[in-house]
C-alpha positions as CSV (number, residue, x, y, z in Angstrom):
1,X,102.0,96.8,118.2
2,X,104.3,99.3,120.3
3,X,103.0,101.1,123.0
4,X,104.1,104.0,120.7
5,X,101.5,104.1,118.1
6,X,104.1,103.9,114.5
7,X,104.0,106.8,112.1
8,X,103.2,106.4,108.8
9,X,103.5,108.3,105.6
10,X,102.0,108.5,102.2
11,X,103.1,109.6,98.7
12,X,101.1,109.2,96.0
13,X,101.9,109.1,92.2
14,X,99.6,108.6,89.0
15,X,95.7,108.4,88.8
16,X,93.0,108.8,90.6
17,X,92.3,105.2,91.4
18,X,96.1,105.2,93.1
19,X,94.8,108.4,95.4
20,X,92.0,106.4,96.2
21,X,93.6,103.4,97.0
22,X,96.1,105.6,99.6
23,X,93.4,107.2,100.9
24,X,91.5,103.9,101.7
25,X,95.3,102.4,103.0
26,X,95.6,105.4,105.1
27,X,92.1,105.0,107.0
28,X,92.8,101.4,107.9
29,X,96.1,102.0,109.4
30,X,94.5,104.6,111.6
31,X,91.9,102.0,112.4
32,X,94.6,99.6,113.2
33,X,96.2,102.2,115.7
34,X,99.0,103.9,113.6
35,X,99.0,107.5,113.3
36,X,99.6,109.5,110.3
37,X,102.3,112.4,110.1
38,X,104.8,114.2,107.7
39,X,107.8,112.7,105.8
40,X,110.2,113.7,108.9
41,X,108.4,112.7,111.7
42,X,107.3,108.9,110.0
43,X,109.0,105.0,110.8
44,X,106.6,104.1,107.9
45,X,106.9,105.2,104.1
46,X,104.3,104.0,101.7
47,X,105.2,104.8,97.9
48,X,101.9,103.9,96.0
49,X,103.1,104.3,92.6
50,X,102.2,104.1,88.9
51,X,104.0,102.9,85.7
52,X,101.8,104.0,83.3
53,X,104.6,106.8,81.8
54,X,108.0,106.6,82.6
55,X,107.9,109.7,84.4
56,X,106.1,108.7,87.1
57,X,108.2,105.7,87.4
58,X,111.6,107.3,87.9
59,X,109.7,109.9,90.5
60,X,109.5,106.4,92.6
61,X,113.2,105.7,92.4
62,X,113.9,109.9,93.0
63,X,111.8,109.3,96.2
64,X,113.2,106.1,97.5
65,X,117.1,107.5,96.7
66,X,115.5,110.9,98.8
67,X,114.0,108.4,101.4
68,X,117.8,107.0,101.6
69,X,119.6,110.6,101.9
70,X,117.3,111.6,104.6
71,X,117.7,108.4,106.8
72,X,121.5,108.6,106.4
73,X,122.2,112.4,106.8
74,X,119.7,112.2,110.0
75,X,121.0,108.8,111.4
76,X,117.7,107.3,111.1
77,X,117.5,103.6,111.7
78,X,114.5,101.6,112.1
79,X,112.5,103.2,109.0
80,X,110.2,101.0,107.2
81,X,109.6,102.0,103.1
82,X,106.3,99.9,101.8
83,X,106.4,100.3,98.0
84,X,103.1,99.5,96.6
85,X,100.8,99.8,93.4
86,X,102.0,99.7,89.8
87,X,105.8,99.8,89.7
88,X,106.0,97.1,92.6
89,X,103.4,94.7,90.4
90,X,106.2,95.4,87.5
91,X,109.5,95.5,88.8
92,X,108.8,92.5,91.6
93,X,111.1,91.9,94.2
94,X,114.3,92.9,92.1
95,X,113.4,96.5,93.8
96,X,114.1,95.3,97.3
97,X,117.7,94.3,95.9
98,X,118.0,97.5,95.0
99,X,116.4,99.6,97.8
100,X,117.1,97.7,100.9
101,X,114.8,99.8,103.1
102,X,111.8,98.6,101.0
103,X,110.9,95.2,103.3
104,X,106.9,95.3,101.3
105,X,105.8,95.3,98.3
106,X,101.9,95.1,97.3
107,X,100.5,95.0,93.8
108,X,97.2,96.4,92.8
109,X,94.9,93.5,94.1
110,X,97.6,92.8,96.9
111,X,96.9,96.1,98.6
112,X,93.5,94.5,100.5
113,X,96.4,92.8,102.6
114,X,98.9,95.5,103.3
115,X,97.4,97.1,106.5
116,X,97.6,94.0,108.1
117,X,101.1,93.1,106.4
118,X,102.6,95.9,107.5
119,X,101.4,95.2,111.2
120,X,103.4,92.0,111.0
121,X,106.6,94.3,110.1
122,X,106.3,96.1,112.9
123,X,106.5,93.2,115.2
124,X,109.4,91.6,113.5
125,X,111.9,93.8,112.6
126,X,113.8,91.6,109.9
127,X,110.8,90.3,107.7
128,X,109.9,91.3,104.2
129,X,107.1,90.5,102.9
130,X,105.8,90.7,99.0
131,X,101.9,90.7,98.0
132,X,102.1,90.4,94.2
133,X,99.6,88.1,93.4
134,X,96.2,88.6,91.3
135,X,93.0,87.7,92.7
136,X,90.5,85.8,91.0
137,X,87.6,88.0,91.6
138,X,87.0,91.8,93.2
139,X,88.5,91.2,96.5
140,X,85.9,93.3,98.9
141,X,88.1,95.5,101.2
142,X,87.0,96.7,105.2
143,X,86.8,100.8,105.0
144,X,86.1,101.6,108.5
145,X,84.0,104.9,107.2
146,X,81.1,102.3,106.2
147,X,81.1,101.5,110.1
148,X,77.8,101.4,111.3
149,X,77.2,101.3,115.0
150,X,76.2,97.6,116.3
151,X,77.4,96.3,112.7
152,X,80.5,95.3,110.8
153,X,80.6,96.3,107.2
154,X,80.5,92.4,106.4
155,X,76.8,92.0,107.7
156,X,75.4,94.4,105.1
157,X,77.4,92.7,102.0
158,X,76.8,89.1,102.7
159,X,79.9,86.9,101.9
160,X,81.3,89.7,99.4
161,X,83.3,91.3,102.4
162,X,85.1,90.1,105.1
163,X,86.9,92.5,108.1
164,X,90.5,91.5,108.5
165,X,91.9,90.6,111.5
166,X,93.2,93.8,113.9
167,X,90.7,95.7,111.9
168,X,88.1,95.8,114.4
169,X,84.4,97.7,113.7
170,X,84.7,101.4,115.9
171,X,88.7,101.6,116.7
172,X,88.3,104.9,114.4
173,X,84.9,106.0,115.3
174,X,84.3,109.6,113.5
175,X,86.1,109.2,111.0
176,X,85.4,112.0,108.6
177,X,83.3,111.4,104.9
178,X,83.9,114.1,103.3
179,X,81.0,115.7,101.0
180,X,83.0,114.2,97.9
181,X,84.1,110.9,97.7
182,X,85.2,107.8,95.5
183,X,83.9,104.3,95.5
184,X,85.1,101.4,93.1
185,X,83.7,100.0,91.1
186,X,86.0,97.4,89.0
187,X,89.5,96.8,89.2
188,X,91.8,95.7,86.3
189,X,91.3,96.3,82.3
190,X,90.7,94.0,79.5
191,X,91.6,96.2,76.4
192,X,95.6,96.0,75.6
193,X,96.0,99.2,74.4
194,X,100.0,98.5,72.5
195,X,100.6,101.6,74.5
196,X,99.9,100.2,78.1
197,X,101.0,98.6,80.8
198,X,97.7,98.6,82.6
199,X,96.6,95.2,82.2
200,X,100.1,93.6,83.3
201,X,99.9,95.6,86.3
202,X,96.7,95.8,87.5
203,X,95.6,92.6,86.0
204,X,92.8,91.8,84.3
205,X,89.2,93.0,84.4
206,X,86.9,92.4,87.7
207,X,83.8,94.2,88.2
208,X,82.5,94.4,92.0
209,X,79.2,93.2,92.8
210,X,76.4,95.7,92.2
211,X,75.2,95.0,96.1
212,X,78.4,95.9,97.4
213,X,78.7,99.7,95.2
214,X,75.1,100.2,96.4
215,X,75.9,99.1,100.0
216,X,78.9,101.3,99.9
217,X,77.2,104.2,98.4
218,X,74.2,104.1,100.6
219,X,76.3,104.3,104.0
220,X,78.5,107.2,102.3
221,X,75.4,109.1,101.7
222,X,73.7,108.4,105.4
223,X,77.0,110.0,106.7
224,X,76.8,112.9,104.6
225,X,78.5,112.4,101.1
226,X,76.7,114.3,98.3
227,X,78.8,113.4,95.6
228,X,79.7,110.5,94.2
229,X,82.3,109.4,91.7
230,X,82.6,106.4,90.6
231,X,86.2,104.8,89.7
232,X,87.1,102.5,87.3
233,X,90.4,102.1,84.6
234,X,87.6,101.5,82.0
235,X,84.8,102.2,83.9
236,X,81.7,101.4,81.4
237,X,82.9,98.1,80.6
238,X,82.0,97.5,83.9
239,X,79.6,94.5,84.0
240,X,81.7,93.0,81.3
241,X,83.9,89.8,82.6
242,X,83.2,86.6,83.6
243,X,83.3,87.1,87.6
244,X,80.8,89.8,87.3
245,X,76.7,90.1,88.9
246,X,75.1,90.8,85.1
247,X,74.3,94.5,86.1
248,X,75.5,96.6,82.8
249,X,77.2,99.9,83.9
250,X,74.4,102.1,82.9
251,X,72.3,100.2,84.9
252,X,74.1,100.7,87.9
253,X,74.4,104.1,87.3
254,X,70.7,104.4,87.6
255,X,70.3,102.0,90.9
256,X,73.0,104.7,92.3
257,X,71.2,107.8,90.8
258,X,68.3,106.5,92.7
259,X,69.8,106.7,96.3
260,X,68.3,109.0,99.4
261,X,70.5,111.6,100.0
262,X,72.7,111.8,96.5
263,X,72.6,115.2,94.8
264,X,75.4,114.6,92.1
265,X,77.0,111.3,90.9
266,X,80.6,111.4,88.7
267,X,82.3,108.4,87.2
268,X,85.6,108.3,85.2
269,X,87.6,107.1,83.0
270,X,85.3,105.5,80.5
271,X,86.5,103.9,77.3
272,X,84.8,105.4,73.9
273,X,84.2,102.3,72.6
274,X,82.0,101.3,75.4
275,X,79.4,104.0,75.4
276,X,76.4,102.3,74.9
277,X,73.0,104.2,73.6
278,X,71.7,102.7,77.4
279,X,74.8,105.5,78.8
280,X,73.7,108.2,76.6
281,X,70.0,108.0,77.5
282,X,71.5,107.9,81.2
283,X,73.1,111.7,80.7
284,X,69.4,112.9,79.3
285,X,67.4,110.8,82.3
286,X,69.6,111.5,85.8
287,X,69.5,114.8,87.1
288,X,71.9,114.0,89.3
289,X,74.3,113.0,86.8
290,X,76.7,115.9,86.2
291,X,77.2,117.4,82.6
292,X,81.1,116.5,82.4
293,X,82.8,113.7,81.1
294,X,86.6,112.7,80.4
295,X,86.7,110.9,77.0
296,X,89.9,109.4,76.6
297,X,90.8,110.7,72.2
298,X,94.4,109.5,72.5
299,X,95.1,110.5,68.8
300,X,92.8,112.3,65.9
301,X,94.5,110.0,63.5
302,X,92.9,106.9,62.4
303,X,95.9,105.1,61.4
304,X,97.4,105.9,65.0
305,X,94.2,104.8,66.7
306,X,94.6,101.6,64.9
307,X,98.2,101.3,65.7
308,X,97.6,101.7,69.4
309,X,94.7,99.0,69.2
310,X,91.7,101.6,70.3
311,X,89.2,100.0,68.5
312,X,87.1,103.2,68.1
313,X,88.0,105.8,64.4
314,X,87.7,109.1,65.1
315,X,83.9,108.9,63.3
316,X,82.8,106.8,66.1
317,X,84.1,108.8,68.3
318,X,83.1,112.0,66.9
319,X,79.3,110.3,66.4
320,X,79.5,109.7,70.3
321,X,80.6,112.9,71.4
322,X,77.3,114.3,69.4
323,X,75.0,111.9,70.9
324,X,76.2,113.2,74.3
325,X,75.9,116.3,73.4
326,X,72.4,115.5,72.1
327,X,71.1,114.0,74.9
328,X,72.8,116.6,77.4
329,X,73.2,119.9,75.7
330,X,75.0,121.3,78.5
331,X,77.4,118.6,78.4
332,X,81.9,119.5,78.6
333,X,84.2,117.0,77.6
334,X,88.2,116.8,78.9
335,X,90.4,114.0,77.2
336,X,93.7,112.6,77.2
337,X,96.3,112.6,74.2
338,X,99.2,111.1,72.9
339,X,101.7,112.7,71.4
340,X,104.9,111.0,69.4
341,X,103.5,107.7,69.0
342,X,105.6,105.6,66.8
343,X,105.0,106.1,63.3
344,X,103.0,109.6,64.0
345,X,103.7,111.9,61.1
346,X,102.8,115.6,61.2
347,X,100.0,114.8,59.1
348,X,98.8,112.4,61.9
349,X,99.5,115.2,64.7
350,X,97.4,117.8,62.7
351,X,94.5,115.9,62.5
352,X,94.8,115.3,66.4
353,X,94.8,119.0,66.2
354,X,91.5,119.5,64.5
355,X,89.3,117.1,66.0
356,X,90.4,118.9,69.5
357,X,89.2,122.2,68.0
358,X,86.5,120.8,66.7
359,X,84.9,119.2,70.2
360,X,86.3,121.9,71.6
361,X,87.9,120.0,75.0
362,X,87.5,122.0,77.9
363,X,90.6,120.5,79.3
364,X,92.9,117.7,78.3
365,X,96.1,115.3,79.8
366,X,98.4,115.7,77.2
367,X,101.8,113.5,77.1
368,X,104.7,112.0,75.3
369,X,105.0,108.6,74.0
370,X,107.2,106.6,76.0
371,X,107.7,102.8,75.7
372,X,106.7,100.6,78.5
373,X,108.0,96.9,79.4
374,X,106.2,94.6,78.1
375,X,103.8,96.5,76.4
376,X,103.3,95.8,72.4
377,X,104.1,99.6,71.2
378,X,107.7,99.1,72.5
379,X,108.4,96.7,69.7
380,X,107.2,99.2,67.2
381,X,109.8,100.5,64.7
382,X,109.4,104.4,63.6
383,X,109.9,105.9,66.3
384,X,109.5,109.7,66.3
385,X,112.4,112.1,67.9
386,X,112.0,113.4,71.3
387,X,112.6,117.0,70.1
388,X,109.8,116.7,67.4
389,X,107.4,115.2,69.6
390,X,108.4,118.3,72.5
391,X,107.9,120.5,69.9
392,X,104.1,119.0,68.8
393,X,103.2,118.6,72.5
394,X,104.0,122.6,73.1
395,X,102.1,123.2,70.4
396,X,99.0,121.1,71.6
397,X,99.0,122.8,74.9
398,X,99.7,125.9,73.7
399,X,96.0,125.5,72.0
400,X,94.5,123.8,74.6
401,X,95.6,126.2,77.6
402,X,94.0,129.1,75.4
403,X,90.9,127.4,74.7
404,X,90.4,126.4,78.1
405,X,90.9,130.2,79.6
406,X,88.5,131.5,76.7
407,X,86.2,128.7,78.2
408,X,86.4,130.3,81.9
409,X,86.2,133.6,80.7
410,X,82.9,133.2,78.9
411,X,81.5,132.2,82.3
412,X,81.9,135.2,84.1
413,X,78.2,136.4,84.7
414,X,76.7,133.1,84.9
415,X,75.0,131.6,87.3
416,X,75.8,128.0,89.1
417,X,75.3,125.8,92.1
418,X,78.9,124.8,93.5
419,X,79.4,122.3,95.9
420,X,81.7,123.0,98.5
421,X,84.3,120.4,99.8
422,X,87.0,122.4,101.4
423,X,88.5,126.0,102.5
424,X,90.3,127.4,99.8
425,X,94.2,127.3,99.2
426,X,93.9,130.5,97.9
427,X,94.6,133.9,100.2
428,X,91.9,136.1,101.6
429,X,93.3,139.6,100.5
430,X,91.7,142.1,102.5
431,X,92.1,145.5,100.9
432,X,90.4,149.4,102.0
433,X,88.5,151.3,99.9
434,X,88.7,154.9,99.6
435,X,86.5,155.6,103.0
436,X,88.9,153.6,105.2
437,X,86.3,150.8,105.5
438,X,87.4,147.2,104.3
439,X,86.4,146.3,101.0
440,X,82.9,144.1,101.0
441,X,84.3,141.8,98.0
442,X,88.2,140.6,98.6
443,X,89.8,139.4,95.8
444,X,91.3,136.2,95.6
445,X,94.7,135.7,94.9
446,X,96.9,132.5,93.8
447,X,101.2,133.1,93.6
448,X,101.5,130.1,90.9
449,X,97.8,131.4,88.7
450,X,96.8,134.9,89.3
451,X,96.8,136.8,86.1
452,X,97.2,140.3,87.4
453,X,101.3,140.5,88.4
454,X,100.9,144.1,89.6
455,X,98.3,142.9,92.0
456,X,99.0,143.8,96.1
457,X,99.3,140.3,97.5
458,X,98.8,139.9,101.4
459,X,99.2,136.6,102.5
460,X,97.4,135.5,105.7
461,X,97.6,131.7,107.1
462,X,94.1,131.4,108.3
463,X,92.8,132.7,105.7
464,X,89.8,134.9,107.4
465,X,89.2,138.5,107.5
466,X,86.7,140.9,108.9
467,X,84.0,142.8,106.6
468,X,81.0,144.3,106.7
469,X,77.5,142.7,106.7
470,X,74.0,143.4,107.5
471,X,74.8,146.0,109.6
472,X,77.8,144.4,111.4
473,X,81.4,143.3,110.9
474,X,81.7,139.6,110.9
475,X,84.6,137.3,109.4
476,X,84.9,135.8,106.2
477,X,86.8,133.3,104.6
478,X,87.5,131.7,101.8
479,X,86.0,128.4,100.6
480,X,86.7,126.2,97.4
481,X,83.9,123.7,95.5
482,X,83.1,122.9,92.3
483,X,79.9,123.3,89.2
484,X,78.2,120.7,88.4
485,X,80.6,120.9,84.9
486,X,83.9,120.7,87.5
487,X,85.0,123.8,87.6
488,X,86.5,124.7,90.5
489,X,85.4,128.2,92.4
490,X,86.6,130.0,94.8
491,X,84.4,131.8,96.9
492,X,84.2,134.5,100.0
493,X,81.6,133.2,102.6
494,X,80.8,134.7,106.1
495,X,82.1,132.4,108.9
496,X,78.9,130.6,110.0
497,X,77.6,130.7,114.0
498,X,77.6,127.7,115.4
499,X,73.8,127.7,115.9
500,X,74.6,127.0,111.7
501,X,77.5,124.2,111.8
502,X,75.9,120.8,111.1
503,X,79.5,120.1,109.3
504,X,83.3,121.7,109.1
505,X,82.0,124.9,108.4
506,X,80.3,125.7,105.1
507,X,81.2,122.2,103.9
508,X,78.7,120.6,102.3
509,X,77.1,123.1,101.1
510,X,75.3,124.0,98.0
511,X,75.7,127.7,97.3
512,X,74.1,129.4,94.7
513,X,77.0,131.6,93.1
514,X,77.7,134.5,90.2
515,X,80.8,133.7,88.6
516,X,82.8,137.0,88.3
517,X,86.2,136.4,87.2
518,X,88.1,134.4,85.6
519,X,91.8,132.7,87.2
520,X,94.6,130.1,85.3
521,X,92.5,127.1,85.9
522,X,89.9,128.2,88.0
523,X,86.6,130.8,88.9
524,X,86.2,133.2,91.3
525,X,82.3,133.7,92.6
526,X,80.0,135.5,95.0
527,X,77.4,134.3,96.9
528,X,73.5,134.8,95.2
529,X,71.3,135.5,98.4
530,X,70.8,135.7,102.1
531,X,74.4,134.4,103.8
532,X,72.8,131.3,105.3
């Protein structure tokens, strides 16, 4: 490598495996020696990309076309663009014809190889390289957080893991685990939705070995993660193919559940026709499981679910939602939907429409039909105008976006644990009361959600401001986290001594909070106690 450690940059599009995924790419560049920096300043620029709408898609060829202005207008020469993920496991190597910067592509089981791929690009200038290929199993990948001094990641999962070459154990000592974090679990889908491209880009089904999520888990905790969500494109299927250890998904749930150290475990996105009584008693059993869930609907219409090959009706589903509910009373559900699938009449659209009032979705990921390459829907006849289906969809969110401010509203005044991860992106907006002193509770302010237009807005970069406390002035700021449901809150927090840092701040931390307002899409809160 140069003497000049190479800049990289990352974009991300699509779910939350693809984050993950760029997240894990972007700590084992570091390792290697690369630095990470912004979109003007990089030689490197990775695209990790997703197919699953056509939206997303043609973002990818927006960004490679602005990737291509900027070189040219600045007389940039030497840049590097890595295009990995969905699109590049679709579209092959037709999309280096097209983009001639892009000199790698990696699929979605090719990505274990990219750091060190992209290594050999920076030492010849005129290779390409393409890692498109599926794996046969769960290819284990070297994270250097799960560094343990005196010991690679490969002694503590057998012959599951292996470290790749130039990916030495310490050469990013410290790196930070934050007190939320991801861990896969499985990689690939078996189902064939007509609708999706899933299983032709991401392959199909492999479940890790249960050893290796526990091993994972276990150092994540010992390094001070509290959380812990576990990914997957059809996460309780886990357990379910060929290649895989014979430990069912609730199971592992449980053998996580029991870890030192773990105060709240997530997973997403599960597949309705995979809960299994075992997952239900799960929700009633772990504490530490939180009481929110996204359960994938798609459409309240059983002739649609049919058509797009769910294999769940909408009684199943509706008998699973009430076992959850059952067995965790305190239990929210989000879900995605479908709108204009081919043959949906209005009929078909209403009764998506009444099964969402009826569970009453906290939140849901509404979109369009669109047809994907290679994916059985696209052959289907009937289908439905773009200006009717924009029309349904406005009406859909229109619904949703009401229910789910009544749903915020109604918990101002409640009580709640939130777990904070991060300082807030909202402002600290100091204001004086009517004796000259500063106010002792700030409101919080966002430009793009705050309801109150005629409010004073005062921005201030670092976010900190001075007010009154036990008898003294002393700084505040503002800190973000989340319920145990996954509502985000926002909350005001004295700056903490250092006597009191055993982390960035008040990260980490498990506040008891009153909820006292209500924003777009999230809660405001104030501290229940003594400051610290």
């Amino acid at each position: 490598m140069n003497a000049t450690p190479p800049v990289f940059h990352i974009q991300t599009f699509g779910c939350q495996m693809n984050a993950a995924d760029s997240e894990w790419l972007a700590r084992s560049l570091r390792a290697r020696g690369f630095v990470e920096g912004s979109f003007e300043n990089a030689v490197i620029h990775i695209i990790n990309t997703c197919s699953v709408r056509d939206k997303p898609e043609q973002k990818v060829y927006s960004e490679l076309g602005r990737i291509a202005r900027f070189c040219k207008v600045n007389r940039r020469k030497g840049i590097t663009v890595c295009v990995g993920g969905c699109v590049a496991q679709q579209v092959g190597p037709s999309l280096t014809r097209r983009f001639p910067q892009v000199r790698l592509l990696f699929g979605t089981d090719g990505i274990t190889r990219a750091p060190e791929a992209i290594e050999r690009l920076m030492e010849s200038p005129s290779l390409r390289l393409a890692l498109l290929d599926f794996s046969e199993g769960y290819e284990e990948r070297f994270d250097v957080r799960l560094e343990v001094p005196g010991q690679s990641i490969a002694a503590g999962l057998g012959s599951f893991a292996r470290t790749p070459a130039g990916a030495e154990p310490g050469r990013a000592e410290g790196e930070h685990v934050p007190p939320s974090v991801f861990v896969n679990i499985m990689q690939g889908c078996d189902n064939y939705c007509t609708y999706c491209i899933v299983p032709y880009v991401r392959g199909r089904q492999k479940s890790r070995r249960a050893e290796a999520v526990l091993h994972e888990c276990r150092i994540l905790l010992e390094k001070g993660a509290r959380e812990i969500t576990l990914l997957g494109q059809n996460v309780n299927s886990y357990g379910q193919d060929s290649g895989a250890d014979g430990t069912p998904f609730a199971g592992l749930l449980r053998k996580v559940a029991a870890l030192p150290g773990l105060e709240r475990l997530r997973f997403i996105t599960p597949h309705p026709k995979d809960i299994a009584p075992e997952l239900i008693a799960a929700f009633a059993d772990l504490e530490s499981l939180c009481p929110r869930l996204h359960l994938p609907l798609q459409s309240g219409s059983d002739k649609i679910l049919r058509a797009m090959n769910r294999r769940y009706d909408t009684a199943r589903y509706r008998g699973v939602v009430a076992a959850l509910r059952k067995a965790r009373p305190d239990l929210v559900l989000s879900t995605d939907i479908i709108v204009g699938f081919p043959g949906e009449t209005e009929e078909d659209f209403q009764d998506t429409l009444r099964i969402m009032q009826e569970i009453a979705f906290t939140a849901s990921f509404s979109f369009i039909y669109s047809d994907r390459p290679g994916a059985r829907a696209a052959l289907l006849p009937d289908k439905i105008d773009r200006a009717v289906a924009l029309e349904r969809l406005s009406r859909l969110q229109e619904w949703q976006n009401k229910a789910s401010d009544e749903i915020l509203e109604s918990m101002t005044g409640q009580d709640c644990t939130v777990l904070l991860e991060s300082r807030s992106r909202w402002e600290l907006v100091l204001e004086k009361d009517n004796t000259g002193e500063i106010a002792p509770d700030p409101p919080f302010f966002s430009p793009e959600h705050s309801r109150d237009s005629s409010a004073r807005y005062e921005a201030r970069a670092d976010q900190t401001g001075v007010l009154p406390g036990d008898g003294e002035k002393r700084p505040y700021e503002a800190w973000q986290g989340k319920t145990p449901q996954g509502f985000i809150v926002n909350v005001n927090l004295p700056v903490k001594p250092e006597k009191n840092r055993s982390r960035q701040g008040w990260e980490g931390a498990l506040l008891p909070v009153r909820i006292e307002a209500a924003a777009k899409h999230s809660l405001k809160g104030r501290q229940i106690g003594a400051p610290w």
